[in-house]
C-alpha positions, -999 to 999 in steps of 0.1 A, spaced: -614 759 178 -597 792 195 -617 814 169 -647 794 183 -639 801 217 -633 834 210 -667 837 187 -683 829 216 -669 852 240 -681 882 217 -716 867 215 -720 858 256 -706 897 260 -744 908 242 -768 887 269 -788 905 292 -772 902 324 -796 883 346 -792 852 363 -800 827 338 -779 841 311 -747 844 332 -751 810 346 -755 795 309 -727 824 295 -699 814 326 -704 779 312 -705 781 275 -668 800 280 -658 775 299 -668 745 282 -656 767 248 -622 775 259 -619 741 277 -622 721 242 -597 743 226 -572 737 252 -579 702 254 -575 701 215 -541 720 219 -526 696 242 -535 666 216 -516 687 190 -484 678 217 -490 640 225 -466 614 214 -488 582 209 -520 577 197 -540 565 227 -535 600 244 -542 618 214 -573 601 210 -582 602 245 -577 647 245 -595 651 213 -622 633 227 -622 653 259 -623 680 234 -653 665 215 -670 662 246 -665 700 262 -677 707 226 -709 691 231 -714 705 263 -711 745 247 -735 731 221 -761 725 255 -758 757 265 -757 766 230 -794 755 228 -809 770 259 -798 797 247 -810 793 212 -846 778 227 -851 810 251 -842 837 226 -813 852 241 -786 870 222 -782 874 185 -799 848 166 -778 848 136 -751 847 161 -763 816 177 -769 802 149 -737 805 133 -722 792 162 -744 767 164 -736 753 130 -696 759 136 -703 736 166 -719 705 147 -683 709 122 -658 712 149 -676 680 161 -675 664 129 -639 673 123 -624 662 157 -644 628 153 -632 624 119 -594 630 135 -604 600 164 -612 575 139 -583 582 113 -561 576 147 -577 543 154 
């Protein structure tokens, strides 16, 4: 996740700097960064229940980089190839980290 977060650092640093993009570029690194932390601080819990309930926090800041992911993607902006690799890293960090919930339950 912190090499996602970081991934899309690099690719928000490319988009043309008008309102739109920073508006959907301050929340993708937020929503980015916030999963990985949120991830981390499962990594620390000592029961179940709050380990399930951070990795789903994670999950769901996850899903929100996705959105902005997709406006992105549906409006052009940035490196496609970028976006799209991003895009696809997205769908398995979500797949992993819901795979991780329902071994814990």
């Amino acid at each position: 996740m912190v090499r996602f977060a970081g991934e899309c650092i690099f690719f928000t640093r490319q988009l043309e700097k008008i309102f739109e993009n920073e508006y959907y570029k301050n929340q993708l690194i937020r929503s980015s960064g916030s999963a990985y932390l949120n991830f981390g601080e499962a990594q620390g819990t000592i029961s179940d229940k709050v380990f399930i309930f951070k990795v789903s926090l994670a999950v769901k800041e996850l899903k929100e980089s996705g959105n902005s992911l997709k406006i992105l993607d549906y409006t052009k902006e940035g490196d496609a190839e970028k976006r799209k690799s991003l895009l696809i890293e997205l769908e398995e960090l979500i797949a992993i980290s819901s795979k991780m919930i329902n071994n814990k339950k």
